[in-house]
mmCIF file as gemmi writes it, N, C-alpha and C atoms, coordinates in Angstrom:
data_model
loop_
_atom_site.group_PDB
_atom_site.id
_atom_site.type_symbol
_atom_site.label_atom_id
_atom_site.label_alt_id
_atom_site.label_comp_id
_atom_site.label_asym_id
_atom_site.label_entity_id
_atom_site.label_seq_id
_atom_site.pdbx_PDB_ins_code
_atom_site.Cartn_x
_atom_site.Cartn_y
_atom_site.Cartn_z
_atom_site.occupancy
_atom_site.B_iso_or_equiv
_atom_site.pdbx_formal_charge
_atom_site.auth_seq_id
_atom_site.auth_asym_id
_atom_site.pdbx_PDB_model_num
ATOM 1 N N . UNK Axp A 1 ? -19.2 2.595 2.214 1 0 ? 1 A 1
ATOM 2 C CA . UNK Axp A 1 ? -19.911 1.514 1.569 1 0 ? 1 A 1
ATOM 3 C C . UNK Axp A 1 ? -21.405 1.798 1.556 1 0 ? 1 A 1
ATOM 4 N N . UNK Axp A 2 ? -21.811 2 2.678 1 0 ? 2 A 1
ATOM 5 C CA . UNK Axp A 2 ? -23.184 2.806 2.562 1 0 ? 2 A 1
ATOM 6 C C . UNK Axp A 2 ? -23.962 3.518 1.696 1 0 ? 2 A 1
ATOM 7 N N . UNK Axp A 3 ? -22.838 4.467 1.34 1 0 ? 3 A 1
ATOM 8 C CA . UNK Axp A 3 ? -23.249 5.343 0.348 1 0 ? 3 A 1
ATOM 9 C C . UNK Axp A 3 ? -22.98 5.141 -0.98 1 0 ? 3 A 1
ATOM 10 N N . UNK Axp A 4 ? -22.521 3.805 -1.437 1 0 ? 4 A 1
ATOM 11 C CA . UNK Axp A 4 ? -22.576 3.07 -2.949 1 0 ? 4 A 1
ATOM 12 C C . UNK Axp A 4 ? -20.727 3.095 -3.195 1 0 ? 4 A 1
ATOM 13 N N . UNK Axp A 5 ? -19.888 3.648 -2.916 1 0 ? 5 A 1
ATOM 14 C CA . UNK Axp A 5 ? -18.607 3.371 -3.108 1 0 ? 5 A 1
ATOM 15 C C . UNK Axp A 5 ? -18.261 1.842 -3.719 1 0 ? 5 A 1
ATOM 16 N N . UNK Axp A 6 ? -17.469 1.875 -4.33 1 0 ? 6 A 1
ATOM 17 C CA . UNK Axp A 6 ? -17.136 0.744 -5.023 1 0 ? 6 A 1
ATOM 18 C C . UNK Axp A 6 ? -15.513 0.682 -4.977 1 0 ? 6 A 1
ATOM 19 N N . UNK Axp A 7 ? -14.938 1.197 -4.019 1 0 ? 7 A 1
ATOM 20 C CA . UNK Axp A 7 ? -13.662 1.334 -4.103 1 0 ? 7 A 1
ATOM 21 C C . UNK Axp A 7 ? -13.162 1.783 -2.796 1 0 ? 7 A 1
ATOM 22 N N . UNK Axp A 8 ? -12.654 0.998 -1.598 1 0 ? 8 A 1
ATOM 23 C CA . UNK Axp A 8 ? -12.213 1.706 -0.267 1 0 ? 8 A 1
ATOM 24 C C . UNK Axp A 8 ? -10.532 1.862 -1.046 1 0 ? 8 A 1
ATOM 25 N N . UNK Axp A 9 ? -10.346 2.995 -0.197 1 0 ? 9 A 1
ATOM 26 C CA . UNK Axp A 9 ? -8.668 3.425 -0.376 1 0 ? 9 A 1
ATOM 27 C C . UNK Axp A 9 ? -8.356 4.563 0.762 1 0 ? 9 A 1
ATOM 28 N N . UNK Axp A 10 ? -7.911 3.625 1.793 1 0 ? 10 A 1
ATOM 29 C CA . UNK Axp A 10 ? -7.416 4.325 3.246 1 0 ? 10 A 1
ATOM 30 C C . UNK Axp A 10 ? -6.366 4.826 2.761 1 0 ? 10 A 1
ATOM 31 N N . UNK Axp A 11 ? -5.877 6.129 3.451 1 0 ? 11 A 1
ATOM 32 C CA . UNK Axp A 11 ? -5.019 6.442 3.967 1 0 ? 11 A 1
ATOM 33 C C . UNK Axp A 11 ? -3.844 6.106 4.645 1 0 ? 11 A 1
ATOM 34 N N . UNK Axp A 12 ? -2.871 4.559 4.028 1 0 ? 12 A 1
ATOM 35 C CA . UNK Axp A 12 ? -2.183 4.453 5.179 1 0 ? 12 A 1
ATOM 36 C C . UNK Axp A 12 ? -1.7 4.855 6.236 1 0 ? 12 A 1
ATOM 37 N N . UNK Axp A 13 ? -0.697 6.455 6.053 1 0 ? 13 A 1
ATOM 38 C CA . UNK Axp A 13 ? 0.117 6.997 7.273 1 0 ? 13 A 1
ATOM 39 C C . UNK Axp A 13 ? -1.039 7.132 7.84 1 0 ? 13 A 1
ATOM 40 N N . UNK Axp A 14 ? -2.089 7.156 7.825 1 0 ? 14 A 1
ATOM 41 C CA . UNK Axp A 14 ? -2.895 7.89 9.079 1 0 ? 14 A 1
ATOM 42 C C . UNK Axp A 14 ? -3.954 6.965 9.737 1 0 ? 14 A 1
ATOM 43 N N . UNK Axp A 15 ? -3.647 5.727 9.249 1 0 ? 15 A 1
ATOM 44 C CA . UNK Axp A 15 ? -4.232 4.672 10.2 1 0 ? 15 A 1
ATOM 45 C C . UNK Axp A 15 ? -2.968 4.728 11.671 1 0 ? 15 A 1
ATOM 46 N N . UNK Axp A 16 ? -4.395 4.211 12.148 1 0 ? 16 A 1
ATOM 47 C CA . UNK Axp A 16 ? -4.057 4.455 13.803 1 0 ? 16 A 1
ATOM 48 C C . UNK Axp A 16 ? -2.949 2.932 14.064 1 0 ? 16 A 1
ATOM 49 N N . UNK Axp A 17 ? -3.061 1.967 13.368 1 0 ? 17 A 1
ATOM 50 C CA . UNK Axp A 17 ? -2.39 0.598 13.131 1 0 ? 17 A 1
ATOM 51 C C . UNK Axp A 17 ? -2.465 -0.021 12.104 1 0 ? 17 A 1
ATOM 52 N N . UNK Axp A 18 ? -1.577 -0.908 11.596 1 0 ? 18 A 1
ATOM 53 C CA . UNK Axp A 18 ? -1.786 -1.922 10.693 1 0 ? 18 A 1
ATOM 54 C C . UNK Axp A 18 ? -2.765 -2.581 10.461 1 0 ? 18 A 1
ATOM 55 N N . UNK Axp A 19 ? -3.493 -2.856 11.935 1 0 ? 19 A 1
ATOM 56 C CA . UNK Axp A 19 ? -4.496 -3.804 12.084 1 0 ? 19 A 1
ATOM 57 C C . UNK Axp A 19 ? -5.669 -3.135 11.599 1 0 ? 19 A 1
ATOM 58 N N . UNK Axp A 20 ? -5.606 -1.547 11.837 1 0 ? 20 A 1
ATOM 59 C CA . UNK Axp A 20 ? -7.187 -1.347 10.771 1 0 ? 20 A 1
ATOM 60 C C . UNK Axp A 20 ? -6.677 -0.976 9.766 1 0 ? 20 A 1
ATOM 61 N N . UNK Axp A 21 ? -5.83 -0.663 8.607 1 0 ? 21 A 1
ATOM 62 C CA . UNK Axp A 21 ? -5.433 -0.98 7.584 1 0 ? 21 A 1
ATOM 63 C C . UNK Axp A 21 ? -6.281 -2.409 7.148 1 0 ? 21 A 1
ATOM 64 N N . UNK Axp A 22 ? -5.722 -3.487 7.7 1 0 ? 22 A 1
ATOM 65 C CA . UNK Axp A 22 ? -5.951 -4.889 7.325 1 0 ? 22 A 1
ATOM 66 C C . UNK Axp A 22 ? -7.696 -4.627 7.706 1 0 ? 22 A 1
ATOM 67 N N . UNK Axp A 23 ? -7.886 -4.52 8.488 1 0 ? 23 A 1
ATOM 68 C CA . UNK Axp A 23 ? -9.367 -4.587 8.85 1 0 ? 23 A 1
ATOM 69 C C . UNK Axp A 23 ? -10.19 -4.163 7.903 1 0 ? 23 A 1
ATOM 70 N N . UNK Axp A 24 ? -9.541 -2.903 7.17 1 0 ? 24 A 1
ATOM 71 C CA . UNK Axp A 24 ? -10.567 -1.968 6.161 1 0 ? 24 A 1
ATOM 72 C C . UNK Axp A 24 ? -10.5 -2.788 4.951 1 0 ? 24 A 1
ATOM 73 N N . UNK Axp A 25 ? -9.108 -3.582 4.693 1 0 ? 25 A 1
ATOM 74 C CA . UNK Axp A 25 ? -8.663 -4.492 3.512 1 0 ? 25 A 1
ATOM 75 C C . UNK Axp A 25 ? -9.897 -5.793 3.305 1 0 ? 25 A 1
ATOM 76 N N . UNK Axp A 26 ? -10.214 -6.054 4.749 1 0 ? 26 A 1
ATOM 77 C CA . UNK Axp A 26 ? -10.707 -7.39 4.578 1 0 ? 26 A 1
ATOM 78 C C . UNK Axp A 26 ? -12.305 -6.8 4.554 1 0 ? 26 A 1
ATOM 79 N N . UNK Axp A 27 ? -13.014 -5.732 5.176 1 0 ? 27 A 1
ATOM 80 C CA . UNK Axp A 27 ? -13.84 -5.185 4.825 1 0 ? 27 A 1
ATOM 81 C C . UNK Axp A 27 ? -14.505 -4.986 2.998 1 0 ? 27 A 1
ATOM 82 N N . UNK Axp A 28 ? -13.422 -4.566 2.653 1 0 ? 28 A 1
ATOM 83 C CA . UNK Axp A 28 ? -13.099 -4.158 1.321 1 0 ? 28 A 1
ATOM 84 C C . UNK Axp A 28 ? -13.622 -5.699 0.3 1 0 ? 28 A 1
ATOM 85 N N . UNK Axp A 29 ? -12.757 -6.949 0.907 1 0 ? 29 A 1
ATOM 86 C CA . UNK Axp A 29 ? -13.087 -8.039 -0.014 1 0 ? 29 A 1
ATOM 87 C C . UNK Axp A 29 ? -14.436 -8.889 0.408 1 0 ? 29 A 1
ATOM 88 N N . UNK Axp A 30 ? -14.448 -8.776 1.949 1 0 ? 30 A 1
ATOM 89 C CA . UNK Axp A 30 ? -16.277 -9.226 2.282 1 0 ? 30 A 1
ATOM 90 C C . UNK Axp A 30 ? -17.403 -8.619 1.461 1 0 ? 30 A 1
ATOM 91 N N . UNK Axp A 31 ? -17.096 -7.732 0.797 1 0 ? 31 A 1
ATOM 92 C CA . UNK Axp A 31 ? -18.046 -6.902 0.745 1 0 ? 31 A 1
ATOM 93 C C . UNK Axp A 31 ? -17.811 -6.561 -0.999 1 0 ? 31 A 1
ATOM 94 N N . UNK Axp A 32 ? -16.981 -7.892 -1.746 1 0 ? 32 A 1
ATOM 95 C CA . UNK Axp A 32 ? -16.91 -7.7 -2.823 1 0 ? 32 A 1
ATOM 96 C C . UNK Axp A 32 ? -16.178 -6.036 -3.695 1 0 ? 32 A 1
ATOM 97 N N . UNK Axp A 33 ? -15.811 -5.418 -2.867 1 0 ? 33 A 1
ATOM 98 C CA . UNK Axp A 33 ? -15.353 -4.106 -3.331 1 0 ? 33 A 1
ATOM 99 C C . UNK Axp A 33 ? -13.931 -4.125 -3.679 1 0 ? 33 A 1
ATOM 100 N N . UNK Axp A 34 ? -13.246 -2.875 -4.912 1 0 ? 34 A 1
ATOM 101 C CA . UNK Axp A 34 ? -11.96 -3.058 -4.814 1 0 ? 34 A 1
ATOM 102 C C . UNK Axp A 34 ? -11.227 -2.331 -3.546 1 0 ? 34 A 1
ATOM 103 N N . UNK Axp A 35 ? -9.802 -2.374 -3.081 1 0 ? 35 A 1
ATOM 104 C CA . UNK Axp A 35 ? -9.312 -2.048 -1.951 1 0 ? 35 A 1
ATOM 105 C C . UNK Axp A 35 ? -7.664 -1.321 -2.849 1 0 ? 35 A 1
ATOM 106 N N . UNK Axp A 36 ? -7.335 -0.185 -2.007 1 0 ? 36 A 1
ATOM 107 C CA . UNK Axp A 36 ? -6.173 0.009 -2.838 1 0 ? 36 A 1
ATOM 108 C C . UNK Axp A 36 ? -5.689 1.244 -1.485 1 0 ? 36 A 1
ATOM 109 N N . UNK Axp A 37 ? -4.007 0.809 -0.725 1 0 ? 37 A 1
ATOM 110 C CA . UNK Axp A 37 ? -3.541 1.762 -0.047 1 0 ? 37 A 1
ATOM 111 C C . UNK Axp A 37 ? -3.513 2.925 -0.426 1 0 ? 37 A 1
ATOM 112 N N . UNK Axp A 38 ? -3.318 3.795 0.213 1 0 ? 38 A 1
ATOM 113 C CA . UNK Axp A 38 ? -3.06 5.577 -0.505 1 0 ? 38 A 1
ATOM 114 C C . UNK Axp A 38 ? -1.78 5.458 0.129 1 0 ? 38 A 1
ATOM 115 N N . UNK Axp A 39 ? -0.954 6.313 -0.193 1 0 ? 39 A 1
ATOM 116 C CA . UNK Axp A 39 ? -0.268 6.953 0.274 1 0 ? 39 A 1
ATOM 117 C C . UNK Axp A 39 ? 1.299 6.677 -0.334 1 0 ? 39 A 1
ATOM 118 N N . UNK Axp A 40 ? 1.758 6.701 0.365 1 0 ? 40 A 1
ATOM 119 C CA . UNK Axp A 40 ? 3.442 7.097 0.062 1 0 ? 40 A 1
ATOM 120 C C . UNK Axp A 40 ? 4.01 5.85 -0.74 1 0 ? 40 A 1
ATOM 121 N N . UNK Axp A 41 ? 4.46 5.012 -1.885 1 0 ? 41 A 1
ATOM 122 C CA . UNK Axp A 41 ? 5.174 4.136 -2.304 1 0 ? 41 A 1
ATOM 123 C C . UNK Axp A 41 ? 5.835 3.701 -1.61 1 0 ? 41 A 1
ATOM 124 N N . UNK Axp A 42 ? 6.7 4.225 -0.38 1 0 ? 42 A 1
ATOM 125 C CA . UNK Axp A 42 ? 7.404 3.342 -0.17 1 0 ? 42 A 1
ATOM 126 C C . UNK Axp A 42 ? 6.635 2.449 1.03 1 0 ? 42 A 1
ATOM 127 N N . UNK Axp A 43 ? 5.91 3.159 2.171 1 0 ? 43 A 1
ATOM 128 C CA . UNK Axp A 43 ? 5.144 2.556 2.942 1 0 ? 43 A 1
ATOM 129 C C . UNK Axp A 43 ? 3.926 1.994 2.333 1 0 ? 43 A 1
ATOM 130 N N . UNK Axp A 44 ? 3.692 2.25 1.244 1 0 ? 44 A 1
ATOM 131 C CA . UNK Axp A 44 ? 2.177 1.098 0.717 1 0 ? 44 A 1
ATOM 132 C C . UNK Axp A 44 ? 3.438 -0.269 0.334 1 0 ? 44 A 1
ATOM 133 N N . UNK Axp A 45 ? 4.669 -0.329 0.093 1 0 ? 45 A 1
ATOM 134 C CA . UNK Axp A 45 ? 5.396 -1.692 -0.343 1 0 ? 45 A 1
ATOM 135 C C . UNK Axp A 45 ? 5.119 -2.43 0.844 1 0 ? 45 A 1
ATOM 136 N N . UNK Axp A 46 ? 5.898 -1.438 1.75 1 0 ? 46 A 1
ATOM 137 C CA . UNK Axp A 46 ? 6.161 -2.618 3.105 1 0 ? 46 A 1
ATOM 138 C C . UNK Axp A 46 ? 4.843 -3.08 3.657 1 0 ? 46 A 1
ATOM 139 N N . UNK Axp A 47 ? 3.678 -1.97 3.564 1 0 ? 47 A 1
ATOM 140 C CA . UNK Axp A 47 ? 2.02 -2.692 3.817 1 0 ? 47 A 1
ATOM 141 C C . UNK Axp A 47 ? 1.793 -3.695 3.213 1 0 ? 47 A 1
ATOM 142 N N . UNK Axp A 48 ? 1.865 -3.426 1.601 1 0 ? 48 A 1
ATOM 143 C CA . UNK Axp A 48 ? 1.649 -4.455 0.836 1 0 ? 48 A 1
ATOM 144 C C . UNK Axp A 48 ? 2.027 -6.196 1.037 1 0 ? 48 A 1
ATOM 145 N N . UNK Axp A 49 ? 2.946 -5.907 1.7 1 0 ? 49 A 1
ATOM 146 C CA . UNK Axp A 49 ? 3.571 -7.266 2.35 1 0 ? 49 A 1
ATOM 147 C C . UNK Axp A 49 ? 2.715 -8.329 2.768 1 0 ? 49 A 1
ATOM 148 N N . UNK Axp A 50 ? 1.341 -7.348 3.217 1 0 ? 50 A 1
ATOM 149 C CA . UNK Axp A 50 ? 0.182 -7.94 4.081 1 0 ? 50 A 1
ATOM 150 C C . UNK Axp A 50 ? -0.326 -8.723 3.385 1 0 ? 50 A 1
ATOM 151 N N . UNK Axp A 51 ? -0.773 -8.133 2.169 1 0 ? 51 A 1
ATOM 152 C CA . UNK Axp A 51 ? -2.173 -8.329 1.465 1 0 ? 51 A 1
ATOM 153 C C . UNK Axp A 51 ? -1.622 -9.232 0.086 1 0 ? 51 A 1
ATOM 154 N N . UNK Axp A 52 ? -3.014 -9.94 -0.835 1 0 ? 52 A 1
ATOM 155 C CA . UNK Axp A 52 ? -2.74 -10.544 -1.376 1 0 ? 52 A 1
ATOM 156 C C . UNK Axp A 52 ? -1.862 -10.125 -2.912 1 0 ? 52 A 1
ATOM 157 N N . UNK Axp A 53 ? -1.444 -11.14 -3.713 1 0 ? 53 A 1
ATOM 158 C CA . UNK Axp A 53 ? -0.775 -10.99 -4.821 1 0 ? 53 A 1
ATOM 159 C C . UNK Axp A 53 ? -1.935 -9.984 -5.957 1 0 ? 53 A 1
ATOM 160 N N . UNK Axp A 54 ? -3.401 -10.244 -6.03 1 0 ? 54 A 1
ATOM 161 C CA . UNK Axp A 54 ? -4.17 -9.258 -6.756 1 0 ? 54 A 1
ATOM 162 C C . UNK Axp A 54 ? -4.197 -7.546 -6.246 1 0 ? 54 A 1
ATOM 163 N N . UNK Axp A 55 ? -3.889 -7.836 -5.063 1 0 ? 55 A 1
ATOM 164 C CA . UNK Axp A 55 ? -4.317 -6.096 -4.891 1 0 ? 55 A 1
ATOM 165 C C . UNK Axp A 55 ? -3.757 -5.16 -4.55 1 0 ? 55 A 1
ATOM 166 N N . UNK Axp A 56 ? -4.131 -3.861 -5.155 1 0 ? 56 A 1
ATOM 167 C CA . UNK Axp A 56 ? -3.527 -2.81 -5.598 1 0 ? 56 A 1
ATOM 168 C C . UNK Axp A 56 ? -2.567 -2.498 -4.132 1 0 ? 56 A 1
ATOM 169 N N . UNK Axp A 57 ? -1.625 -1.225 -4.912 1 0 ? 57 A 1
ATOM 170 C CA . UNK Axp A 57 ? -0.869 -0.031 -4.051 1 0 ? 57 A 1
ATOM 171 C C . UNK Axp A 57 ? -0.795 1.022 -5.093 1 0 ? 57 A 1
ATOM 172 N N . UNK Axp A 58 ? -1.372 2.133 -4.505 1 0 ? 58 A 1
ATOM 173 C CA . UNK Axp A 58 ? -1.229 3.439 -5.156 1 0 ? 58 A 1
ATOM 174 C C . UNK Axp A 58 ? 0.34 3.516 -5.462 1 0 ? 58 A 1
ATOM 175 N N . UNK Axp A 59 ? 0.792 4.174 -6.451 1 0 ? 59 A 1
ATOM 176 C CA . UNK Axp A 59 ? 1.972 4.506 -6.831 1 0 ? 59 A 1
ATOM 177 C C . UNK Axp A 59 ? 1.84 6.109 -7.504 1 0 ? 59 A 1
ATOM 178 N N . UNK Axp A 60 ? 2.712 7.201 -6.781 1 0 ? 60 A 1
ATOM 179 C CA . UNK Axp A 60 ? 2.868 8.754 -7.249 1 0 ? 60 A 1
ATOM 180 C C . UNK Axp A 60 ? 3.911 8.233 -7.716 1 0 ? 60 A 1
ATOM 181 N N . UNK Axp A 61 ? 4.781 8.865 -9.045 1 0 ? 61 A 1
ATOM 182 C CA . UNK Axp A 61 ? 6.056 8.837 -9.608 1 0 ? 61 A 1
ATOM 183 C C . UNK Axp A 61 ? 6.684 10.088 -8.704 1 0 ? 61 A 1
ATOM 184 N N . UNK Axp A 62 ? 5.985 10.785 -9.181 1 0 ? 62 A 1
ATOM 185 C CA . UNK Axp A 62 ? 6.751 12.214 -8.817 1 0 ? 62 A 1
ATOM 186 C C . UNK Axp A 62 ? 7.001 12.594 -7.273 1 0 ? 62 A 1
ATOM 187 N N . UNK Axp A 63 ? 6.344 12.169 -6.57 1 0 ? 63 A 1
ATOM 188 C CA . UNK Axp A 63 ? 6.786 11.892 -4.807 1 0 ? 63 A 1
ATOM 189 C C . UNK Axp A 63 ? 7.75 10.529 -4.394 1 0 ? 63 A 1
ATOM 190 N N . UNK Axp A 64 ? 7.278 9.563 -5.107 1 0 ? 64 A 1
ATOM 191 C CA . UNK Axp A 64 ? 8.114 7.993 -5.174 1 0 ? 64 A 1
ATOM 192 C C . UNK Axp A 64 ? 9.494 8.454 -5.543 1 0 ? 64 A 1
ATOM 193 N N . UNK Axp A 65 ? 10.327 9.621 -6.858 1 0 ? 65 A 1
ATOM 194 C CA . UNK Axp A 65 ? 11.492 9.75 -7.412 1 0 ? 65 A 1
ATOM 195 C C . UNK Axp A 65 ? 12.179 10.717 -6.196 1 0 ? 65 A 1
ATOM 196 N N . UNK Axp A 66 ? 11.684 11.741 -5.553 1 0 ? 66 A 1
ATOM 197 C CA . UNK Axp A 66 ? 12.094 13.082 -4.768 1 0 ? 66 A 1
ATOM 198 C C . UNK Axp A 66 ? 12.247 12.428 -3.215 1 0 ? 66 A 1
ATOM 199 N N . UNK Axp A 67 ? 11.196 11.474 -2.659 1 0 ? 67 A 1
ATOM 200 C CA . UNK Axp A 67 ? 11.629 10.716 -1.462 1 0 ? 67 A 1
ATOM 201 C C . UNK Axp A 67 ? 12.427 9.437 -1.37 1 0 ? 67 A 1
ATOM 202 N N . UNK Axp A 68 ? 12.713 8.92 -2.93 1 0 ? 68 A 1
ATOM 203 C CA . UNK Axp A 68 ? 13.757 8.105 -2.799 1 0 ? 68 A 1
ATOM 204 C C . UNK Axp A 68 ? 15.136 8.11 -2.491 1 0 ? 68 A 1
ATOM 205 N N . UNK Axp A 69 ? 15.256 9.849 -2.91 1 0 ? 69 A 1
ATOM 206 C CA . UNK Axp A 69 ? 16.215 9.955 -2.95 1 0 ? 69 A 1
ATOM 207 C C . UNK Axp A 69 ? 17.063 10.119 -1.265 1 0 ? 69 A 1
ATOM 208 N N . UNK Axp A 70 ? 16.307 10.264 -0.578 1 0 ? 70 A 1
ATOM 209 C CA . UNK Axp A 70 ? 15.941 10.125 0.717 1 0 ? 70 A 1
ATOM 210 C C . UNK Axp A 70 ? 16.484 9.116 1.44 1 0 ? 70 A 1
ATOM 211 N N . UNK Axp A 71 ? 15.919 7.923 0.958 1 0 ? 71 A 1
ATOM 212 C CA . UNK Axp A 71 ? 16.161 6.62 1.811 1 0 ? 71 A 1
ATOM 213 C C . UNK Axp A 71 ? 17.041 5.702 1.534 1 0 ? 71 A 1
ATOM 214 N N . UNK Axp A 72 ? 17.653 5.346 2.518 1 0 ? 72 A 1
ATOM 215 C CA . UNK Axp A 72 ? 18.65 3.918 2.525 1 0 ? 72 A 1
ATOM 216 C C . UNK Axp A 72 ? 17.907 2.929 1.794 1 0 ? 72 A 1
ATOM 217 N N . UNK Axp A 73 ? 16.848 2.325 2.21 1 0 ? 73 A 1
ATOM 218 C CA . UNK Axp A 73 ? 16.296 1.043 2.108 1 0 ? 73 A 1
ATOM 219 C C . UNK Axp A 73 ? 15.064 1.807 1.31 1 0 ? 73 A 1
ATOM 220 N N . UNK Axp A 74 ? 14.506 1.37 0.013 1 0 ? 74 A 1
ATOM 221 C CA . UNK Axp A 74 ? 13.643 1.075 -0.647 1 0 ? 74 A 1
ATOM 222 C C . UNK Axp A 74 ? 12.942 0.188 -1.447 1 0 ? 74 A 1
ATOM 223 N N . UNK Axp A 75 ? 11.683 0.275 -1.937 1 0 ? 75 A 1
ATOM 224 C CA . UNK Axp A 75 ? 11.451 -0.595 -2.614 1 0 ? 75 A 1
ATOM 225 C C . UNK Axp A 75 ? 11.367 -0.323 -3.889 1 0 ? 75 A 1
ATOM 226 N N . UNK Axp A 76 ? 11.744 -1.496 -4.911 1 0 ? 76 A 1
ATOM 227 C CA . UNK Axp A 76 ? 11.821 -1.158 -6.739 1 0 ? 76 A 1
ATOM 228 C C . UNK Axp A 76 ? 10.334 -1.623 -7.219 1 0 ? 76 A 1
ATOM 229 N N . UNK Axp A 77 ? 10.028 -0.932 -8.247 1 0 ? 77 A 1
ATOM 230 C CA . UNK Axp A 77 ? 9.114 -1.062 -8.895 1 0 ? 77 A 1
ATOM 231 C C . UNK Axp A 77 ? 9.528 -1.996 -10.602 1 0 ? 77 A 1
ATOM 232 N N . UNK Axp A 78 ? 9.089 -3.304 -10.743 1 0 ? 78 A 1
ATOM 233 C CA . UNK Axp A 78 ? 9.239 -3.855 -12.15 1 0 ? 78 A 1
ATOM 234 C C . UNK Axp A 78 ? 8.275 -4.137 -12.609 1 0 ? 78 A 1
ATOM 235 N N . UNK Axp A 79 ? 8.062 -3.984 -13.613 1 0 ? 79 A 1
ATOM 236 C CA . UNK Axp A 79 ? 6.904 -4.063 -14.435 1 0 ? 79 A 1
ATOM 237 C C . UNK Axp A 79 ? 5.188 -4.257 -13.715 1 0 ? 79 A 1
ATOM 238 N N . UNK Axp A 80 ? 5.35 -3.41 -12.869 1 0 ? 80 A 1
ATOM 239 C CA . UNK Axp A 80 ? 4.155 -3.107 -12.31 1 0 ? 80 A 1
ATOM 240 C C . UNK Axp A 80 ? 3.793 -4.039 -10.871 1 0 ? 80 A 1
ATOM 241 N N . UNK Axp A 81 ? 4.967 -4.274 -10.584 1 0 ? 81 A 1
ATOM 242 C CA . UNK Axp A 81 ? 5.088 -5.172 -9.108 1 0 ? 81 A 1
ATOM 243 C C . UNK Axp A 81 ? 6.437 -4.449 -8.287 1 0 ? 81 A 1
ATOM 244 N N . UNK Axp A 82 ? 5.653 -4.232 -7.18 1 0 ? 82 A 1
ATOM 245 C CA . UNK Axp A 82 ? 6.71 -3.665 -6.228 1 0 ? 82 A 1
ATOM 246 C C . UNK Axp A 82 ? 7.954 -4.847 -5.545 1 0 ? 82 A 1
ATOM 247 N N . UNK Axp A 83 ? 9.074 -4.712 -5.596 1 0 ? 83 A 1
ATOM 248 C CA . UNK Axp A 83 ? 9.791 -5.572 -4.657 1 0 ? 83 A 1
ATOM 249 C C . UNK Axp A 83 ? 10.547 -4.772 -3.561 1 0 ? 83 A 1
ATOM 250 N N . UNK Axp A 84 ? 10.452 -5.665 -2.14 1 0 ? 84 A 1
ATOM 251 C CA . UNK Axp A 84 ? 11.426 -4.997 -1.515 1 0 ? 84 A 1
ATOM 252 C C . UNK Axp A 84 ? 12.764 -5.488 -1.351 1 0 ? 84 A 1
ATOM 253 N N . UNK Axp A 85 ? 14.103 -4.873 -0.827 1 0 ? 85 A 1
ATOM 254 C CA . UNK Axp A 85 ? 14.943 -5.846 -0.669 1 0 ? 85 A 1
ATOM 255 C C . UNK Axp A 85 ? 15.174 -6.538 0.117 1 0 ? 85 A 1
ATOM 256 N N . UNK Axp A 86 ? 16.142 -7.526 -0.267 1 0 ? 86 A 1
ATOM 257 C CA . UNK Axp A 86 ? 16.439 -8.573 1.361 1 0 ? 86 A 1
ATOM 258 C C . UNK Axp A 86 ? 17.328 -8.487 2.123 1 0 ? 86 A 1
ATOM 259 N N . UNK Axp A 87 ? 16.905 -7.734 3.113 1 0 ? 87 A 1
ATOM 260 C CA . UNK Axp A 87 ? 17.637 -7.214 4.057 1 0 ? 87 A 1
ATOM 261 C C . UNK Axp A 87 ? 17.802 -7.798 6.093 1 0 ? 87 A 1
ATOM 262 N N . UNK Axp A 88 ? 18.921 -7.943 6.101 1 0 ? 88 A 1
ATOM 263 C CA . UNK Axp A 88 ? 18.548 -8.82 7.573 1 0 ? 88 A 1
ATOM 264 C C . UNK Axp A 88 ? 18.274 -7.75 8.714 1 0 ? 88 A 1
ATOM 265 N N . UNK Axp A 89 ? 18.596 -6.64 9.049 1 0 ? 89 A 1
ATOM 266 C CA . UNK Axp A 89 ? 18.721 -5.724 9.438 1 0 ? 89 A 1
ATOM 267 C C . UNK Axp A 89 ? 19.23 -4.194 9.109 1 0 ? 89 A 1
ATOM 268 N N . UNK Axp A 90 ? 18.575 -3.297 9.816 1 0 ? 90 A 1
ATOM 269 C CA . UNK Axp A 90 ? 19.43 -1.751 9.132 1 0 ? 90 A 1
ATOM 270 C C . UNK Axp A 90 ? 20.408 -1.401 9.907 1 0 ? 90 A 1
C-alpha cells in the first residue's frame, strides 16, 4: 500500500492462517483498495466463505479442470459465482 498498489491479492496457501488472510482482506477495504485471493479455485471457494458477496476469487481454468479431477468434494462455478456443496461431513 505504501508504494501506491491499488489492488492487495495474497497468496492464500501460504498464509500462515485464515486470520491474516481476513486481516489483509479487511486491510484491503479500510484502505478503500480492491482485495482478491490468489491461488487455487478450490481453496479461494472455501476462503471465500469468509468474505463479502462483492469480492473477488481468482479463478485459473486450466489448474481448476486438472485438480478437479482430483477431488471428492468441490466447488462449481455458475455464471461467475462460485458454489460449494452441502455437505454434512466427508
Amino acid at each position: 500500500m505504501e508504494k501506491g498498489v491499488d489492488h492487495l491479492k495474497p497468496l492464500a496457501g501460504r498464509m500462515g492462517s485464515m486470520g491474516e488472510l481476513v486481516e489483509i482482506r479487511n486491510l484491503a477495504k479500510q484502505n478503500n483498495l480492491d482485495f482478491s485471493s490468489d491461488g487455487t479455485t478450490f481453496v479461494n471457494a472455501v476462503l471465500g466463505a469468509l468474505y463479502e458477496e462483492d469480492e473477488m476469487l481468482e479463478y485459473h481454468e486450466p489448474i481448476t479442470f486438472t485438480l478437479g479431477e482430483c477431488l471428492e468434494v468441490k466447488s462449481e462455478e455458475k455464471g461467475g459465482w462460485f458454489y460449494l456443496p452441502d455437505i454434512r461431513s466427508l
